[in-house]
N, C-alpha and C positions, 0 to 999 in steps of 0.2 A: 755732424760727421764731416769728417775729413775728406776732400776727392780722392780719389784711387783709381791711379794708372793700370790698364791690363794692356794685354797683346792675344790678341784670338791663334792660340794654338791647334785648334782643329775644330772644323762642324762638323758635326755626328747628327743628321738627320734635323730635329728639331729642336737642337740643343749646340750651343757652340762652347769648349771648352776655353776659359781664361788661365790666364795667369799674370798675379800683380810682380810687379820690380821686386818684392819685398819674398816672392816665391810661392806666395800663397795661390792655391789655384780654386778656380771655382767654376759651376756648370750654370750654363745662366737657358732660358727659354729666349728662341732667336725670335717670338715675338716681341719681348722686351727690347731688342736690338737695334739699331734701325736697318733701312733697306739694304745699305750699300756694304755690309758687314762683311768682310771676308776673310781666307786663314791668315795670318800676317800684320795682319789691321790692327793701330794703336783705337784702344777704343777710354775714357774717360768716363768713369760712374761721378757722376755728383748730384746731387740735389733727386737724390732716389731715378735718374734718369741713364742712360748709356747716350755717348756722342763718340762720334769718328773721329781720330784726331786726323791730320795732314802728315803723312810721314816726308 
């Protein structure tokens, strides 16, 4: 699988909303996240993992 770019468009409690470049959106568990996760945040899925990028 290919990496995919999201942007944290909003946390809703225990859940943070994405959405990739490509428009696709997804609801991900902010467990999965890591700590420093917040609305605005470039976050990077790869290798079944979620990373922050550095905007």
């Amino acid at each position: 699988m290919e990496p995919i770019l999201y942007r944290v468009v909003r946390i809703n409690g225990d859940y943070a909303e994405l959405i990739s470049e490509d428009g696709v959106e997804n609801t991900v568990a902010m467990a999965l996240l890591p700590m420093e996760i917040e609305e605005g945040c470039r976050v990077l899925w790869e290798n079944f993992t979620y990373r922050c990028l550095e905007d």
